[in-house]
C-alpha positions as CSV (number, residue, x, y, z in Angstrom):
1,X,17.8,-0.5,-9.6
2,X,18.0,3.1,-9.6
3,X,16.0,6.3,-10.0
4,X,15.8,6.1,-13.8
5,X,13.7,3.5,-13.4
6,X,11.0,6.2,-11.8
7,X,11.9,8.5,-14.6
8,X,10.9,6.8,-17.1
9,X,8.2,5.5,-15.7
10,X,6.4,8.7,-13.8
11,X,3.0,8.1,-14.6
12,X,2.8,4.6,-13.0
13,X,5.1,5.4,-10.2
14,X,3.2,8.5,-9.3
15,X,0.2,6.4,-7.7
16,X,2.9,5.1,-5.4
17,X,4.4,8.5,-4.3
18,X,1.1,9.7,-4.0
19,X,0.4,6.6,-1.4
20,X,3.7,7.6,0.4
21,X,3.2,11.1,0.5
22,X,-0.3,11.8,0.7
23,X,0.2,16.2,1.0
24,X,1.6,15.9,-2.4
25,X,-0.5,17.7,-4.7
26,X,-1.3,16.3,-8.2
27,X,0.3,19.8,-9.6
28,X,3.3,19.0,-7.1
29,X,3.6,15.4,-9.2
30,X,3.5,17.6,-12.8
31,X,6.2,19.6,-11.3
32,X,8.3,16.3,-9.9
33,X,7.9,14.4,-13.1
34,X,9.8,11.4,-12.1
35,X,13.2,14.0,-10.8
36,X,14.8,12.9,-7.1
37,X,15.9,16.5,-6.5
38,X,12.0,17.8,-7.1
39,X,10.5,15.1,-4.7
40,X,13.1,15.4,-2.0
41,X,12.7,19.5,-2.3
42,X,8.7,19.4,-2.3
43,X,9.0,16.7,0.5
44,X,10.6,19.5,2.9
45,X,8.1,21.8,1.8
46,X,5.2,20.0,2.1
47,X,6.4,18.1,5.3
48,X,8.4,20.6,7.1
49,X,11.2,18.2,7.4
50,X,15.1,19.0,7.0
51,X,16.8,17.4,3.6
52,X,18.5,14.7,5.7
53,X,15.1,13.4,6.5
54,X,13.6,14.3,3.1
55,X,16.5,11.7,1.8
56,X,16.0,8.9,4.3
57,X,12.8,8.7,3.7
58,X,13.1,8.7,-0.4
59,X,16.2,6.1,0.0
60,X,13.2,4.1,2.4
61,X,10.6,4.4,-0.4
62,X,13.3,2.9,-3.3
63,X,14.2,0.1,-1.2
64,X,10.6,-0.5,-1.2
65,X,9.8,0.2,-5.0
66,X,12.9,-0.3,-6.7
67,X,13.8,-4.0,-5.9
68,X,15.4,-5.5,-9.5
């Protein structure tokens, strides 16, 4: 499976970001909507973390919601 999946389907996967990544903002999921590049970029802000980590930790969270 990959990231079109989350795409497509923002609104229901947003719940689950939002469960992951708990200092995302609602107006930082508008401004995501469902892109890899936004969520690994707001992830570094957010989280202070390099974009190495920002990436693990997305590529953890699809092996997790993206089984298929």
């Amino acid at each position: 499976m990959n990231w079109d999946k989350v795409e497509g389907n923002w609104r229901q996967f947003k719940g689950k970001v939002r469960e992951e990544w708990g200092r995302l903002t609602d107006d930082d999921l508008d401004r995501i909507a469902g892109r890899r590049d936004q969520l690994l970029g707001r992830l570094q802000e957010s989280y202070g973390i390099t974009r190495e980590d920002a990436e693990k930790r997305v590529k953890r969270w699809e092996s997790d919601h993206l089984r298929g």
